[in-house]
Rosetta silent file (secondary structure, phi, psi, omega in degrees, C-alpha in Angstrom):
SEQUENCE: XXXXXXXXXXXXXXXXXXXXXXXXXXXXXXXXXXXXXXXXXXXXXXXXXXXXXXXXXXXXXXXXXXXXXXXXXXXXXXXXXXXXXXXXXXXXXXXXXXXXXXXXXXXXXXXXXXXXXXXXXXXXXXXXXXXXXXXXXXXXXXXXXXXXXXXXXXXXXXXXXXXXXXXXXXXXXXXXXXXXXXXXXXXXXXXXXXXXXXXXXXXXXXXXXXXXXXXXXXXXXXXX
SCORE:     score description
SCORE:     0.000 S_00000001
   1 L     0.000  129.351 -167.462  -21.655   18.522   26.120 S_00000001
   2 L   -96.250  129.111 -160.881  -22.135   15.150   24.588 S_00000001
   3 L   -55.566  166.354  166.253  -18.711   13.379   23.286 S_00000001
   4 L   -66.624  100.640  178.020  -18.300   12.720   19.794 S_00000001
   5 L   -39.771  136.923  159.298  -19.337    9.198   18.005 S_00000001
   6 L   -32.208  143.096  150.950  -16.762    6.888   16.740 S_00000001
   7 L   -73.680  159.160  167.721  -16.194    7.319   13.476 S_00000001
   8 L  -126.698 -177.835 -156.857  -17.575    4.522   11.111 S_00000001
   9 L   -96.214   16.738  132.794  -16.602    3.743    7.631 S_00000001
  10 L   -85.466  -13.473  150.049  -20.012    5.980    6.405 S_00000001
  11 L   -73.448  -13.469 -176.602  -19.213    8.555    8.443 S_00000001
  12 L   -78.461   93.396 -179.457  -15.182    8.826    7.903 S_00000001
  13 L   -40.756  -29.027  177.455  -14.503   11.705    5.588 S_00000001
  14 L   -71.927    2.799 -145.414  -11.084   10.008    4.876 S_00000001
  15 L  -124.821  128.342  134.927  -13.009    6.872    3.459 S_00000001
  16 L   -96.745  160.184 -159.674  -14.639    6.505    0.211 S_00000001
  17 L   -99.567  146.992  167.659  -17.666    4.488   -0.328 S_00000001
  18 H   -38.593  -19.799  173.767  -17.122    1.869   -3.596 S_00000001
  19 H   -94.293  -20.965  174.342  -19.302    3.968   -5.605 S_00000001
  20 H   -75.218  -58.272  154.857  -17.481    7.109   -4.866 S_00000001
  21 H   -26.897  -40.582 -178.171  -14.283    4.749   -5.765 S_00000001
  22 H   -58.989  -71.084 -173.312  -15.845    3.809   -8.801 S_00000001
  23 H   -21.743  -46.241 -135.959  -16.960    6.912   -9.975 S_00000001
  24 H   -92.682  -45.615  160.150  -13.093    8.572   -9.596 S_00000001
  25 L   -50.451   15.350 -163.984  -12.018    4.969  -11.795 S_00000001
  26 L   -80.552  133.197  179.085  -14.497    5.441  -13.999 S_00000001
  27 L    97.432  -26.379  172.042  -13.050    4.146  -17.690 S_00000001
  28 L   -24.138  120.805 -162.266   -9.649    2.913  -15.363 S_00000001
  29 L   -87.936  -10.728 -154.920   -8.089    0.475  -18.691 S_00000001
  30 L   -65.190   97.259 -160.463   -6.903   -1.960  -15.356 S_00000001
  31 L  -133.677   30.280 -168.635   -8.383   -5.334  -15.782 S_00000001
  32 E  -156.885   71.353  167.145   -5.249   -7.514  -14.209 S_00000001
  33 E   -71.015   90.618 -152.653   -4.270   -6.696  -10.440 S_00000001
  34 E  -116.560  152.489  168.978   -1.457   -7.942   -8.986 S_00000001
  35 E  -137.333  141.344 -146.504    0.135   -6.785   -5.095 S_00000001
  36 L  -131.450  141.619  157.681    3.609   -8.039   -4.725 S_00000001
  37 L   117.025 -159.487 -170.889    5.576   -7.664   -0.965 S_00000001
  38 L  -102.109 -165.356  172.201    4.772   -8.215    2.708 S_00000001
  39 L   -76.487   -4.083  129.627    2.300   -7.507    4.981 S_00000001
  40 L   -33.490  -47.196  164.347    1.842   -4.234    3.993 S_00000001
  41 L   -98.776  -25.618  165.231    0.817   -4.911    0.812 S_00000001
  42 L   -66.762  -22.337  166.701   -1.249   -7.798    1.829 S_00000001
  43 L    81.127   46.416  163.325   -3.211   -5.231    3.913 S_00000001
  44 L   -60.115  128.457  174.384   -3.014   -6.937    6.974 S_00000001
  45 L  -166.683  162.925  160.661   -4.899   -5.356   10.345 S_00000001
  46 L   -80.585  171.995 -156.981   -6.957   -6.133   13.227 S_00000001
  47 L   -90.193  135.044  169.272  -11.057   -5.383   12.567 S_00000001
  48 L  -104.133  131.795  148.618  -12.083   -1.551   13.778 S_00000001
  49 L    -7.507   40.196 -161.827  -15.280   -1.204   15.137 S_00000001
  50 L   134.852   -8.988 -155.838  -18.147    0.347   12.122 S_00000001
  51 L   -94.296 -144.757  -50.552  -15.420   -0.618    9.328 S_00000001
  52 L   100.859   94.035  174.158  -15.487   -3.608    6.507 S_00000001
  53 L   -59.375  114.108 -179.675  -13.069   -6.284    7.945 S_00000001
  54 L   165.136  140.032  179.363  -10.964   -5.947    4.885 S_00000001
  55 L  -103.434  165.894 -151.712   -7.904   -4.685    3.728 S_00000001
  56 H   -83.856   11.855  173.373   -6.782   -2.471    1.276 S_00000001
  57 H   -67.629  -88.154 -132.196   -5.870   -4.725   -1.294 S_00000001
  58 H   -75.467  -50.110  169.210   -9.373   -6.151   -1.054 S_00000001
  59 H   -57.425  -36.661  169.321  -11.005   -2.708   -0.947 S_00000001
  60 H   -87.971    0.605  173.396   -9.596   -1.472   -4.094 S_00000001
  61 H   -61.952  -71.372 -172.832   -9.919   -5.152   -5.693 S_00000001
  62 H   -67.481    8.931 -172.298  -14.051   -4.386   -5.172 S_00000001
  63 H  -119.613   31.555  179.342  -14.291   -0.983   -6.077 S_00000001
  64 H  -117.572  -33.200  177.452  -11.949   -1.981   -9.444 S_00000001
  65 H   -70.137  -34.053  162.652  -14.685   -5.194  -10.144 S_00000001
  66 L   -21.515  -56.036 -169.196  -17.213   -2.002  -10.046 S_00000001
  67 L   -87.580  -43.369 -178.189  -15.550   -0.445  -13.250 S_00000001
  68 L  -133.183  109.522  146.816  -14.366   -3.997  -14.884 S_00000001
  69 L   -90.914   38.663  157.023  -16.004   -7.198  -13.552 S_00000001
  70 L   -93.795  -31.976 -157.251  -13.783   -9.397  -15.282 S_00000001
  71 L   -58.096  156.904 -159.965  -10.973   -8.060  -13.484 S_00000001
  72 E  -114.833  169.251 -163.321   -8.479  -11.005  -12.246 S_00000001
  73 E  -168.592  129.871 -160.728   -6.550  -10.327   -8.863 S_00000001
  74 E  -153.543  122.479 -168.391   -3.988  -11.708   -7.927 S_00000001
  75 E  -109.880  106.112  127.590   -2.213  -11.393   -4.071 S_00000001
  76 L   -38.091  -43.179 -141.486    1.598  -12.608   -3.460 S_00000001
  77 L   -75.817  168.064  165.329    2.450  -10.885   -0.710 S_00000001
  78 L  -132.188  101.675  137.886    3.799  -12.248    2.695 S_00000001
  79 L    41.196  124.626  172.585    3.736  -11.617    6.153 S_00000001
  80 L    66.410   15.754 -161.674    7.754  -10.898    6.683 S_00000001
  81 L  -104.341  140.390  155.558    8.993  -10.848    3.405 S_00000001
  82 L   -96.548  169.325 -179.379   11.876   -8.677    2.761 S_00000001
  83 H   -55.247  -37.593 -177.564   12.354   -6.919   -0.864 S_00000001
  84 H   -78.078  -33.267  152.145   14.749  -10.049   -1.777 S_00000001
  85 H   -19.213  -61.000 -169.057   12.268  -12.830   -0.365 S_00000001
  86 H   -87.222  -20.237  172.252    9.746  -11.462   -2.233 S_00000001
  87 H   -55.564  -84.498 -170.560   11.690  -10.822   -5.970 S_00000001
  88 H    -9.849  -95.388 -163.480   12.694  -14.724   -4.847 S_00000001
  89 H   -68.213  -26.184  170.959    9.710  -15.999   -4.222 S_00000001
  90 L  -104.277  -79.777  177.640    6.934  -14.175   -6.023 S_00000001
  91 L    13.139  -86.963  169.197    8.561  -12.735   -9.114 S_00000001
  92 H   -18.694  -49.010  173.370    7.350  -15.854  -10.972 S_00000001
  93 H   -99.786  -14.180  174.945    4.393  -16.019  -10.431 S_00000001
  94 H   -56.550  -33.925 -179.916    3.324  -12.322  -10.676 S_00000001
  95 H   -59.721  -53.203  174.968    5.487  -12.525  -14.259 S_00000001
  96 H   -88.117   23.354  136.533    2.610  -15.211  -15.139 S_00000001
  97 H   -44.483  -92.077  179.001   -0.072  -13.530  -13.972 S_00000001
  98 L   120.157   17.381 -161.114    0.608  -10.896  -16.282 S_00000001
  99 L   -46.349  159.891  144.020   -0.629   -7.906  -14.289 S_00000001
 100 L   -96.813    6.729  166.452   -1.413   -4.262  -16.273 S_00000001
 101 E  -151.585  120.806 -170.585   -1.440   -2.565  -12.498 S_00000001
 102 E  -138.536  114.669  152.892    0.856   -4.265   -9.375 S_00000001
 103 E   -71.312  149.037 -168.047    1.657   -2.851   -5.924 S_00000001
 104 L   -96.803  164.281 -173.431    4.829   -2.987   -5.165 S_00000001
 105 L   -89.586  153.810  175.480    6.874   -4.118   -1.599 S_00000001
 106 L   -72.469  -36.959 -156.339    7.598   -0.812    0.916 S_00000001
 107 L    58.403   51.783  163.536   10.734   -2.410    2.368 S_00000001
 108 L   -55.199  -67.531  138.711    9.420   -2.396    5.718 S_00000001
 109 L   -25.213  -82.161 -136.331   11.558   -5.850    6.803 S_00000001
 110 L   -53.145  -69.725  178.003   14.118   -4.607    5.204 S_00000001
 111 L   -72.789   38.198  169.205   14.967   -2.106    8.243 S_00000001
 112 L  -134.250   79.611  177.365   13.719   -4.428   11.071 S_00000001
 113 L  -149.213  152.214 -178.610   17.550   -5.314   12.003 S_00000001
 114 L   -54.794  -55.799 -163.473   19.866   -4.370   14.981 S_00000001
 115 L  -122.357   84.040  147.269   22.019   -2.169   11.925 S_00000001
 116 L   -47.220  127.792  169.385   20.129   -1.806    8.432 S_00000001
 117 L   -76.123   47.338  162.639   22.397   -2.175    5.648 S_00000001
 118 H    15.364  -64.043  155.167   21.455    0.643    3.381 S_00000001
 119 H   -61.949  -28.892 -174.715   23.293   -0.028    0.310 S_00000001
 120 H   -71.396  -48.163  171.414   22.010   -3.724    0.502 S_00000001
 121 H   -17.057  -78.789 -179.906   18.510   -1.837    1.037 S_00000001
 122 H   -38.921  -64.690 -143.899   19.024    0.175   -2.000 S_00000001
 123 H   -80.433  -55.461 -179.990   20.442   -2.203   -3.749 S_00000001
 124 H   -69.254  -37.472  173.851   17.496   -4.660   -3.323 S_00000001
 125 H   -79.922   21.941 -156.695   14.608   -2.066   -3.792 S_00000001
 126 H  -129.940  -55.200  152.598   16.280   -0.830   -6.944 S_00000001
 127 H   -75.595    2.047  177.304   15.886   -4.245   -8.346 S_00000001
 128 H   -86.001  -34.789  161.093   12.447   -5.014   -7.975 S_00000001
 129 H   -52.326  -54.972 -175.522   11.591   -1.676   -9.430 S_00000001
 130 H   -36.137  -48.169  171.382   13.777   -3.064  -12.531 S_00000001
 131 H   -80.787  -44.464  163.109   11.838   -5.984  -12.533 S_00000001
 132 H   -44.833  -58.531  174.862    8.608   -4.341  -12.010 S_00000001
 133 H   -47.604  -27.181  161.058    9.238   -2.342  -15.042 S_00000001
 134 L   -37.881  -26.687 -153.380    9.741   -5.237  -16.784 S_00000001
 135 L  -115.095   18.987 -152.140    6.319   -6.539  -16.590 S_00000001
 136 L    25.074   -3.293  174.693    4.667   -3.172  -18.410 S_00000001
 137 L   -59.316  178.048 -176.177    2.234   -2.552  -15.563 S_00000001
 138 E   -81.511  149.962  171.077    1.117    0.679  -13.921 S_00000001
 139 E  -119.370  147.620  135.054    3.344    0.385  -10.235 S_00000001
 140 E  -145.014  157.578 -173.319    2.189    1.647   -7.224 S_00000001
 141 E  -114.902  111.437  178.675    3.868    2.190   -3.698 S_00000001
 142 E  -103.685  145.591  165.583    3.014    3.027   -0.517 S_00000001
 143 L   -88.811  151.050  142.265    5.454    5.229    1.970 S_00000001
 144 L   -47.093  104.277  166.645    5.417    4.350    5.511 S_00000001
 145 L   -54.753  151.513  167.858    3.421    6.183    8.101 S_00000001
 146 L   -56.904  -36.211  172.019    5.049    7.712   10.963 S_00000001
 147 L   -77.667   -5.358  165.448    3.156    6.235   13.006 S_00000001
 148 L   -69.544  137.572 -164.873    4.866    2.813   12.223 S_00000001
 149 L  -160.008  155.499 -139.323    7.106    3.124   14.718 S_00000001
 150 L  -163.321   76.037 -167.339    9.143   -0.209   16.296 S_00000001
 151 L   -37.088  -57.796 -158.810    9.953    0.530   20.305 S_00000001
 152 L   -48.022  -20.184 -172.278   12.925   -1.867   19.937 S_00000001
 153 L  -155.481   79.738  164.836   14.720    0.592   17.998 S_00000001
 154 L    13.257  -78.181 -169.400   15.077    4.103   19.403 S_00000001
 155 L   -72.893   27.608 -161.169   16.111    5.453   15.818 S_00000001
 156 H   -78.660  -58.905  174.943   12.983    3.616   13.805 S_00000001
 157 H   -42.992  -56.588  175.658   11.427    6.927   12.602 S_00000001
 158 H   -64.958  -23.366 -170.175   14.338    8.442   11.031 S_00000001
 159 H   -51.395  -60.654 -163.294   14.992    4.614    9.543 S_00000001
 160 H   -26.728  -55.844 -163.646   11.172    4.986    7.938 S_00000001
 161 H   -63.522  -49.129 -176.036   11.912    8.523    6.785 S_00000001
 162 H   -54.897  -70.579 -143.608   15.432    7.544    5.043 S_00000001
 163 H   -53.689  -27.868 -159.226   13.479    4.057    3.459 S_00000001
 164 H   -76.453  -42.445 -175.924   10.258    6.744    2.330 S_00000001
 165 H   -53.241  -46.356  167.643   13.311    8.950    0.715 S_00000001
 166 H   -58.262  -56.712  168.716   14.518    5.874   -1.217 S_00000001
 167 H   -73.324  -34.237  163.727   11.122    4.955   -2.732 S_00000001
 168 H   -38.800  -57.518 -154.443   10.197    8.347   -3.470 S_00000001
 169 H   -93.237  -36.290 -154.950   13.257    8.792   -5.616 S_00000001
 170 H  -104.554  -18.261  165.686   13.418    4.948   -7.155 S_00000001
 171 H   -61.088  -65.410 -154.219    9.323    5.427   -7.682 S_00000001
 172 H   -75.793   -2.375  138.076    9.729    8.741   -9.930 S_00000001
 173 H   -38.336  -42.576  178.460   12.892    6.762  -11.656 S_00000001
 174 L  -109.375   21.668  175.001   10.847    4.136  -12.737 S_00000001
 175 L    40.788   47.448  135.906    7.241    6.101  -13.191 S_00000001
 176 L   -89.836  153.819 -172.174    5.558    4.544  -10.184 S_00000001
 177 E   -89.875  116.036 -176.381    2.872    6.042   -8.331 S_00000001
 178 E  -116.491  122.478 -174.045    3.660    6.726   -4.784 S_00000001
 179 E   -87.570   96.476 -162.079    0.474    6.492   -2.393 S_00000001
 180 L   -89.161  135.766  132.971    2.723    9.162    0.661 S_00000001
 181 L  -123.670   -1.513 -174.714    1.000    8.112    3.844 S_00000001
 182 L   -41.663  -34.212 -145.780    3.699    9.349    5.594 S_00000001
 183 L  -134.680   12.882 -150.505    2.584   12.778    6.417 S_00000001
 184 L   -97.076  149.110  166.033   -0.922   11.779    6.109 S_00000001
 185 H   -58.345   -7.337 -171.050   -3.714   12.761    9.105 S_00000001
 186 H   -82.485    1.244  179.666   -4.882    9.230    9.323 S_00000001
 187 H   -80.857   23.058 -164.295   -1.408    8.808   11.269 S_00000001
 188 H  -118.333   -0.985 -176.154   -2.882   10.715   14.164 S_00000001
 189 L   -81.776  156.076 -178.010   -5.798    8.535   14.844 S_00000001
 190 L   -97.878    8.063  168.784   -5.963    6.890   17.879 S_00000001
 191 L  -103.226    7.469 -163.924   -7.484    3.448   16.630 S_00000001
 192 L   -77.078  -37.921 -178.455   -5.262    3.218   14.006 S_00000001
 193 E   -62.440  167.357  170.693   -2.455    0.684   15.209 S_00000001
 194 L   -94.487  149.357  172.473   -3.314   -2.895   15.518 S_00000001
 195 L   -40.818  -35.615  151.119   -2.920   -4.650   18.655 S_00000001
 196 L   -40.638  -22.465 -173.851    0.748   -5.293   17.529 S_00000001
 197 L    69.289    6.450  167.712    1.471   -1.265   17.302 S_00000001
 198 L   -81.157 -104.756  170.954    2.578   -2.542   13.752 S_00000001
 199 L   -55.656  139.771 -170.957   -0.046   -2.902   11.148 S_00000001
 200 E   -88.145  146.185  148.850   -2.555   -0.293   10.698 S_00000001
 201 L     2.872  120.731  121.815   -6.332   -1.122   11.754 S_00000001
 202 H    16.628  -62.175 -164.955   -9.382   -1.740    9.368 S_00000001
 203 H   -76.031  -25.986  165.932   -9.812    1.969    9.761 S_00000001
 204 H   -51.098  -51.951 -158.014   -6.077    2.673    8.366 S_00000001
 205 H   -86.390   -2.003  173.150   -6.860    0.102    5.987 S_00000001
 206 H   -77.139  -49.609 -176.754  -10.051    1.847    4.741 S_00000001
 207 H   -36.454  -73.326  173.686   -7.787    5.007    4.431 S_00000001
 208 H   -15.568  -54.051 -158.732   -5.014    3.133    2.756 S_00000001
 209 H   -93.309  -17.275  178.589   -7.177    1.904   -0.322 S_00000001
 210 H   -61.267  -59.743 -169.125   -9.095    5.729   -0.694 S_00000001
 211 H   -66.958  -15.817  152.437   -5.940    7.014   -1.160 S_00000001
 212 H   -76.947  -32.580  175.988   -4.614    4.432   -4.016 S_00000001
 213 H   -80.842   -4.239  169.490   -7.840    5.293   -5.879 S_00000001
 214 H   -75.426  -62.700 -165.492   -7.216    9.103   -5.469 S_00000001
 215 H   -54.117  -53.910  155.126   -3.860    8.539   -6.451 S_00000001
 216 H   -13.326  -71.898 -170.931   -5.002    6.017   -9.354 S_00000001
 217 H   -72.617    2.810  165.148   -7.401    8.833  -10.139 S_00000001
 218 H   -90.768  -19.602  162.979   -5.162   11.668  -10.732 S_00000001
 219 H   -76.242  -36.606  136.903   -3.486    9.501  -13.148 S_00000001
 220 H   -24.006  -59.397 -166.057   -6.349    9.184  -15.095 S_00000001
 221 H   -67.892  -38.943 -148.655   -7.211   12.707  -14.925 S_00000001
 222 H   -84.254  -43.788 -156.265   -3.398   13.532  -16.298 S_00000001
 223 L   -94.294    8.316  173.946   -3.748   10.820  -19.192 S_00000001
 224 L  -113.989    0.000    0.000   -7.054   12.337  -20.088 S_00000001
């Protein structure tokens, strides 16, 4: 019996190809793209094997030039940035940007402390939604897989799950679109971490952007 091939990113059922992105965007009014946050939203990963070195930011940036090539793009995010870091420091310029569709920060930082402070948590992700809303774009959100996981701190998994509960409920307050990876099968692959055990892969990050254009495209589908 001969083992199974690696997957690659034409063979990965979880993957869409840009024209299969396109397609499910097809008519998508989005011509202004802003991602806001940390390295999560910057789509940070080491390169998998068969993949695109590219993250998902940049993968739905090309399969969004597909539907509108004018679209403008426009990246914030930072490596380490907590939710107040980045309202600090980005808020400004994403306001003059001007996006009509901006990911939003995870709060990922935010719970990489000896104690997370929960109400400060809250309290911080509750204004950036405020502020997001502010700026009339479409929001999206990602939850945290399970497989982010942090050795250093025994209880990290239940942290994730409480922070995924908090964006869940402060997304559908403020009518953003939450991209769940939490629960999702790509957290079972065994290439998915980065050499760090932090940041997912290339092949995560192929996942990652299929699943904001699914999600994208069921919005579409609702509003048509």
């Amino acid at each position: 019996m001969t083992a199974s091939r690696p997957l690659t990113e034409a063979t990965d059922p979880d993957v869409l190809t840009p024209d299969a992105g396109a397609r499910i965007l097809a008519g998508a009014p989005w011509r202004r793209f802003g991602v806001f946050g940390d390295s999560l939203s910057l789509g940070v990963g080491d390169p998998t094997p068969g993949y695109d070195d590219l993250g998902w930011a940049a993968r739905v940036e090309r399969i969004l030039r597909r539907v509108a090539p004018d679209l403008a793009h426009l990246t914030t995010a930072r490596v380490g940035a907590t939710t107040a870091q980045a309202l600090a420091e980005q808020a400004a310029r994403i306001e003059a940007f001007g996006p009509d569709l901006l990911h939003l920060n995870s709060g990922a930082n935010d719970i990489m402390r000896r104690k997370p402070d929960w109400s400060r948590i809250e309290d911080d992700l509750r204004a950036m939604y405020a502020w997001a809303k502010g700026t009339g774009a479409r929001l999206t959100v990602f939850t945290l897989g399970r497989a982010f996981v942090v050795p250093a701190f025994p209880d990290f998994s239940a942290r994730v799950d409480r922070l995924n509960g908090i964006t869940r409920a402060l997304a559908a307050e403020h009518g953003a679109a939450v991209v769940d990876s939490w629960d999702h099968p790509l957290n079972d692959r065994p290439n998915l971490l980065s050499e760090d055990r932090i940041h997912f892969a290339t092949t995560g990050q192929a996942v990652l952007a299929s699943l904001v254009v699914q999600t994208l495209g069921a919005l579409l589908a609702d509003q048509a």
